[in-house]
C-alpha positions as CSV (number, residue, x, y, z in Angstrom):
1,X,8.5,-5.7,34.8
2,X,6.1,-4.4,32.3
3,X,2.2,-4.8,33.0
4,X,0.3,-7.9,30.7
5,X,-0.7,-6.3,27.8
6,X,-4.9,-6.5,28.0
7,X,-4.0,-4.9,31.2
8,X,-2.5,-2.1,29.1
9,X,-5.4,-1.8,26.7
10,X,-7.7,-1.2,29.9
11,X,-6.5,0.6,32.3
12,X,-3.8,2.7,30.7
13,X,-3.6,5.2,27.9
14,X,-1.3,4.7,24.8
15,X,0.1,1.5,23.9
16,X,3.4,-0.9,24.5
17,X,4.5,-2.6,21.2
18,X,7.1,-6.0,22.5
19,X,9.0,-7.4,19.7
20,X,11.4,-10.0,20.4
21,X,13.9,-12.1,18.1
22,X,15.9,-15.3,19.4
23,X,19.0,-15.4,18.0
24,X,20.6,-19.0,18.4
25,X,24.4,-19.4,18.7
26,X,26.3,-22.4,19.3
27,X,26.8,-21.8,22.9
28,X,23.8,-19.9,24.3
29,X,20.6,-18.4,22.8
30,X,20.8,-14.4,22.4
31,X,17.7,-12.3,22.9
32,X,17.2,-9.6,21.4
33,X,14.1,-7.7,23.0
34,X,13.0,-3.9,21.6
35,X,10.7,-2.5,23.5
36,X,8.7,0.7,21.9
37,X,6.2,2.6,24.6
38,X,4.3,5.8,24.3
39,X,1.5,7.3,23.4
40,X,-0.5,7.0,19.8
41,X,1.5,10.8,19.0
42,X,4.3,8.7,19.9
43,X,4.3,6.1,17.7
44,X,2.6,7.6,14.8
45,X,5.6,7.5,12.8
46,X,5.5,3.5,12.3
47,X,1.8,3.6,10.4
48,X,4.1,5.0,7.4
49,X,6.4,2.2,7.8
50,X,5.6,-0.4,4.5
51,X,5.4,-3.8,5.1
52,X,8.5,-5.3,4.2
53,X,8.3,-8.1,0.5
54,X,8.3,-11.7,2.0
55,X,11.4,-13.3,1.7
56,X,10.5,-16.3,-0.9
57,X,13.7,-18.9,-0.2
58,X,12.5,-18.4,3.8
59,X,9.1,-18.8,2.6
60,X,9.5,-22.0,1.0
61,X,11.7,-23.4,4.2
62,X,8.3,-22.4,6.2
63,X,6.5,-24.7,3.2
64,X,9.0,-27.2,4.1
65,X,8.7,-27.5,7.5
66,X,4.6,-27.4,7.5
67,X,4.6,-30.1,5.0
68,X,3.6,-33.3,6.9
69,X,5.1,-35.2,3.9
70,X,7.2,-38.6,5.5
71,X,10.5,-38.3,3.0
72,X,10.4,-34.2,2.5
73,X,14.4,-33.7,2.2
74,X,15.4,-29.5,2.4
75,X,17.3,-28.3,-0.6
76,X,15.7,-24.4,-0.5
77,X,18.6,-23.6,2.6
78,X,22.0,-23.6,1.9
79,X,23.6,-26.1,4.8
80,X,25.4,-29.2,4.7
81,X,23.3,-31.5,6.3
82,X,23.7,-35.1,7.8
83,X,21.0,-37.6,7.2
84,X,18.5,-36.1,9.8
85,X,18.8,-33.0,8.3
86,X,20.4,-31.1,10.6
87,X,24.0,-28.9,9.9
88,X,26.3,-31.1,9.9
89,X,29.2,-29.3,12.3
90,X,33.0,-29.9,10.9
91,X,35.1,-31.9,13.4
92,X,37.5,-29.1,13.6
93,X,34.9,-26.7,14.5
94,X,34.0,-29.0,17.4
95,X,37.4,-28.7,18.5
96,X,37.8,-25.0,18.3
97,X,34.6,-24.3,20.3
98,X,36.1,-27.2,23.0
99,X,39.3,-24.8,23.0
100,X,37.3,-22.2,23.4
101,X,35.2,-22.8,26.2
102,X,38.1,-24.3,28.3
103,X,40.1,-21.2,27.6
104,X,36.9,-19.0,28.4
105,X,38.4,-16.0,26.1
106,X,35.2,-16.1,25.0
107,X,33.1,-13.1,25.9
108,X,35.6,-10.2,25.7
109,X,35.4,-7.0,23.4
110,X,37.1,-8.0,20.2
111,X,38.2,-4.7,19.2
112,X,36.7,-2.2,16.5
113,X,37.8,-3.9,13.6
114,X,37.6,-7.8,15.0
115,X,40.2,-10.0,16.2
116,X,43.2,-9.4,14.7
117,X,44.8,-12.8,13.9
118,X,41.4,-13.9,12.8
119,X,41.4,-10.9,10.2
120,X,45.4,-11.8,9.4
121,X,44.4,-15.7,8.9
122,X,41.1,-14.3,6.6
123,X,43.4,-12.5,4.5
124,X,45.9,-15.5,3.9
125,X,43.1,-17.6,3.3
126,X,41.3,-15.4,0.5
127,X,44.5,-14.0,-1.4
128,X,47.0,-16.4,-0.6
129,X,50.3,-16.1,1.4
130,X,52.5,-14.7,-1.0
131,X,50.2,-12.4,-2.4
132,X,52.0,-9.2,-3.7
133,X,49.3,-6.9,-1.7
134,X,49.7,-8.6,1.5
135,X,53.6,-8.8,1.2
136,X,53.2,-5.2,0.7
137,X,50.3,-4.9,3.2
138,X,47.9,-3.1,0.7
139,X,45.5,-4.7,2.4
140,X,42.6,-3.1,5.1
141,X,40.3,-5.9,6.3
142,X,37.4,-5.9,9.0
143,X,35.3,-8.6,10.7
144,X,31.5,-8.0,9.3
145,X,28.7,-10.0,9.9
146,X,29.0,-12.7,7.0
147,X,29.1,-12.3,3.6
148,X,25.9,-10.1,4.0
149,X,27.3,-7.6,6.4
150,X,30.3,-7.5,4.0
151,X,28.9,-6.3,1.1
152,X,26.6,-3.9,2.8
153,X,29.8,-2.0,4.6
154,X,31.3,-2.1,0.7
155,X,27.9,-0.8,-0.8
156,X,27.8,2.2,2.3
157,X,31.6,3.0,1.6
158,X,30.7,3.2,-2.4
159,X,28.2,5.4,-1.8
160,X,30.3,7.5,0.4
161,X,32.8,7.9,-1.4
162,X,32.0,7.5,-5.1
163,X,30.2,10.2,-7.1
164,X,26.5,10.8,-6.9
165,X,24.7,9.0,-9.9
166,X,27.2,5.7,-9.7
167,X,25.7,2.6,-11.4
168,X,25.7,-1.0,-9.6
169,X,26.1,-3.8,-12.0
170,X,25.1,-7.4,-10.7
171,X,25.2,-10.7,-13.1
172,X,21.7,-12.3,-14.1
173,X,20.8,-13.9,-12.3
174,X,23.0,-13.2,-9.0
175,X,22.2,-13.8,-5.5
176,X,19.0,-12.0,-4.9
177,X,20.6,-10.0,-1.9
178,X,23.0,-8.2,-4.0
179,X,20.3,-6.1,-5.8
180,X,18.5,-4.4,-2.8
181,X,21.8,-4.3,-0.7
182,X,22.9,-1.7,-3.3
183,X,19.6,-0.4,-3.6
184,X,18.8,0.6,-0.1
185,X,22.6,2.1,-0.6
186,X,21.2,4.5,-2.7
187,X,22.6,2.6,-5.9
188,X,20.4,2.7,-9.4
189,X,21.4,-1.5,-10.1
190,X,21.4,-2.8,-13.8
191,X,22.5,-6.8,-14.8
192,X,24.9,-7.3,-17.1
193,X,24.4,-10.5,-19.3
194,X,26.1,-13.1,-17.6
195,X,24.5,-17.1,-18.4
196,X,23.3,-18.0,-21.4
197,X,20.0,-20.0,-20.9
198,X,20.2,-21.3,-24.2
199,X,23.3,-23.6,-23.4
200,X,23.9,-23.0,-20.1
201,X,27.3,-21.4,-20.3
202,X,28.7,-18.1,-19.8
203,X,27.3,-15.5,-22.0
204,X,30.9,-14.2,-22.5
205,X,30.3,-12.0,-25.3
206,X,26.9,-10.3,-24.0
207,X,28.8,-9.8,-20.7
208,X,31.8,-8.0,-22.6
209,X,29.5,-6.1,-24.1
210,X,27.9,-4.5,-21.4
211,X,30.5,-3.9,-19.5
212,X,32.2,-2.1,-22.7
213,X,28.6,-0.3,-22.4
214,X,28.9,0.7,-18.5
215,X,29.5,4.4,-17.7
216,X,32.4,5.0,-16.4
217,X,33.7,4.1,-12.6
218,X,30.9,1.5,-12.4
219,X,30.6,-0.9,-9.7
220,X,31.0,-4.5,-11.0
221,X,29.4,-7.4,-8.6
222,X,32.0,-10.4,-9.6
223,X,31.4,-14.1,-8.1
224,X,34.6,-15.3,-7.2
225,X,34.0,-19.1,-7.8
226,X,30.8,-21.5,-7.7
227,X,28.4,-18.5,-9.2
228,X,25.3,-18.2,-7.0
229,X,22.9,-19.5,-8.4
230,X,24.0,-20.6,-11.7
231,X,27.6,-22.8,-11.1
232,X,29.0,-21.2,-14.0
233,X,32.7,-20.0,-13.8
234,X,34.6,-18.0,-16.6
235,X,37.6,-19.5,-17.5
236,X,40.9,-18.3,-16.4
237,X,41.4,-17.2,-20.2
238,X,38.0,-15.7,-19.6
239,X,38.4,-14.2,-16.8
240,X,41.4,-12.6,-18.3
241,X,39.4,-10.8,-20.8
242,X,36.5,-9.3,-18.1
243,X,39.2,-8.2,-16.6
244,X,40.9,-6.3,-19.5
245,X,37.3,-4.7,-19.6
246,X,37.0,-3.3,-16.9
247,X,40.0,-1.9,-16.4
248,X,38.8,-0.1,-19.7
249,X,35.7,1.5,-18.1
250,X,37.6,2.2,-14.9
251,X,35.4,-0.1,-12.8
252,X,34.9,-0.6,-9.2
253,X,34.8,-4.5,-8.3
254,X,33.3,-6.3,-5.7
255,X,34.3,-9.5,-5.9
256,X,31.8,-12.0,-3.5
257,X,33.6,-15.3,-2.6
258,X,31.0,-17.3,-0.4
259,X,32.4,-20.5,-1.8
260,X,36.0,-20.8,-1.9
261,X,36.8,-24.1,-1.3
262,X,33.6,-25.7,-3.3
263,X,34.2,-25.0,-6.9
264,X,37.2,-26.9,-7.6
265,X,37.5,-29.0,-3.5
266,X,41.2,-26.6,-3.6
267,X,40.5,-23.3,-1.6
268,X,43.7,-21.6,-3.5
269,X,43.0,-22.5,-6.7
270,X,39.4,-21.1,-6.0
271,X,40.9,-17.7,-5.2
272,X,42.4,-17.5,-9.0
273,X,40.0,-14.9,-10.3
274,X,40.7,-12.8,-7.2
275,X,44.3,-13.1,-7.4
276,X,44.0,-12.3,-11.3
277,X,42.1,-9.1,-10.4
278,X,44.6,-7.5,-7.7
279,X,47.5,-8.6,-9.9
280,X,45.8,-6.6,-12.8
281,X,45.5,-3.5,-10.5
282,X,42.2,-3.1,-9.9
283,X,40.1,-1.4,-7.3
284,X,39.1,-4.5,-5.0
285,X,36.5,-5.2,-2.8
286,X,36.3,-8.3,-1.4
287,X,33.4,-9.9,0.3
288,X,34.5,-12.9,2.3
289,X,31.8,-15.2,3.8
290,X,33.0,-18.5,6.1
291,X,28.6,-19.8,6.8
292,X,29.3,-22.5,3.7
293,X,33.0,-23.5,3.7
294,X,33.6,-23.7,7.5
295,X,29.6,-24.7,8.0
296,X,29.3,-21.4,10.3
297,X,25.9,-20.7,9.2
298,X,24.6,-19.0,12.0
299,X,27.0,-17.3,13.7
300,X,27.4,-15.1,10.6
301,X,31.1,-14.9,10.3
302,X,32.6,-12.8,7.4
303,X,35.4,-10.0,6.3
304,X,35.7,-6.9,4.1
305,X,38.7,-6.1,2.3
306,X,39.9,-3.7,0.6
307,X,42.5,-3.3,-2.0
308,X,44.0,-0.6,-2.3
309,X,44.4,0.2,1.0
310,X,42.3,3.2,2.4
311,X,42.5,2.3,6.1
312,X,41.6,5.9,7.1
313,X,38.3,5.6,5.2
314,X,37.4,1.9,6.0
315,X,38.0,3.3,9.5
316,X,34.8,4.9,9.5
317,X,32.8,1.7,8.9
318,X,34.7,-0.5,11.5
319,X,32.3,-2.4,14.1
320,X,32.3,-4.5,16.6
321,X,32.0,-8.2,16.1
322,X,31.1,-11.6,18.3
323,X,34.8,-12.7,19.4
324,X,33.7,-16.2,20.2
325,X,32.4,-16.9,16.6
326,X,35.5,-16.3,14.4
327,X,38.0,-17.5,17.1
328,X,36.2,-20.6,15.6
């Protein structure tokens, strides 16, 4: 066991830096402990390390829960909560983690690219049974760590494999991850035009427009249904003409579906766009995230797909992913 630390900073040259992170899961808290000793030549290296921007939706749940306010109700975090204000668990996810604990399957390796029937189901679920890519199995998929982890694999493949100088486009607004997870990729990230604040509609022709004005092979950030943050869908007739544009401009998409399931309450009609956009030949990536439609906030379940198929690329991004959590 390590010595207290004001024992350290007596009797002992050089310093011992503890940082731990809990991690709760539904069935048993994780810790996470990293533990950097050594000298101050040792760990000189971390005074050029910049303090990291504060995360402002986190910032305001800290406001939230400091406020000593009786009837404060949380709308900054995005769970579905019961009337205490805690996640409210689906009964079907109940059931699976019963399952899953009487069949104790639940701590084994899950393989390098996940578990496979959970990938299989993923895939039905996003494109659709019959869908012409999956009947023809142009389809690679891995298990990521949410819809996070998802587009960061698809933002480290682009910039693997696309040319140097390739342009991210995201819509404005967008999700406020999207921008630095292509950044830190390496990405230069420009908005297209996307709502119109005016009305509060889609900004159909502004977004045409930049698209038309996109060099070519862009990536294009799509929202697959229920836009984050704006709730704004194209139509399917409108959807039909971004499409038509970027196929012009040779675009790469990355479609983001963290919502299927809440646009219209019918998960296949919410997976039209995507559908649209495979049948139309494009270059897909999908990020799929299940922490709002299956209420699996924390355990951070997700997949990447990619269509085309390039399994001996994607290959090279597999990981390894909790088994227990998308068994559920």
């Amino acid at each position: 066991s390590l010595p207290h630390p004001e024992k350290l900073r007596q009797g002992r040259r050089g310093r011992c830096a503890q940082v731990q992170q809990k991690e709760q899961k539904t069935m048993a808290a994780a810790r996470l402990t990293l533990l950097i000793c050594g000298g101050a030549s040792a760990m000189s290296y971390l005074k050029q390390v910049p303090q990291g921007a504060p995360d402002l939706i986190l910032g305001v749940a800290q406001a939230f829960r400091e406020s000593p306010a009786p009837n404060k109700v949380n709308l900054v975090i995005g769970a579905y909560r019961d009337g205490k204000g805690k996640p409210w668990v689906l009964p079907s996810v109940r059931t699976a983690e019963s399952r899953l604990v009487e069949r104790g399957e639940v701590k084994e390796y899950a393989g390098i690219a996940g578990i496979p029937t959970f990938v299989e189901r993923a895939l039905e679920f996003a494109y659709g049974k019959d869908c012409p890519a999956l009947v023809e199995k142009r389809v690679a998929a891995v298990q990521t760590l949410s819809g996070t982890g998802a587009c960061r694999i698809a933002a480290d493949f682009y910039s693997k494999f696309l040319p140097k100088g390739t342009v991210a486009y995201v819509s404005d607004p967008t999700w406020p991850n999207h921008i630095p997870i292509f950044q830190q990729a390496g990405f230069e990230v420009r908005k297209y035009r996307y709502l119109d604040r005016k009305t509060n509609r889609l900004d159909l022709d502004g977004m045409l427009a930049d698209i038309a004005d996109a060099p070519e092979g862009s990536i294009f950030v799509m929202h697959a249904c229920a836009h984050n943050p704006t709730g704004v869908d194209p139509t399917p007739e409108q959807w039909k003409k971004i499409s038509e544009a970027m196929k012009a401009r040779d675009a790469k998409v990355l479609v983001d579906m963290a919502y299927q399931g809440f646009a219209s309450g019918d998960a296949q009609a919410d997976n039209a766009a995507l559908r649209k956009l495979v049948a139309d030949g494009h270059s897909i990536m999908l990020a799929q995230s299940f922490a709002k439609n299956f209420g699996l906030y924390g355990e951070r379940v997700g997949t990447q797909l990619r269509v085309p198929s390039l399994p001996t690329q994607i290959a090279a991004l597999h990981f390894l992913y909790p088994r227990y959590l998308s068994n559920i």
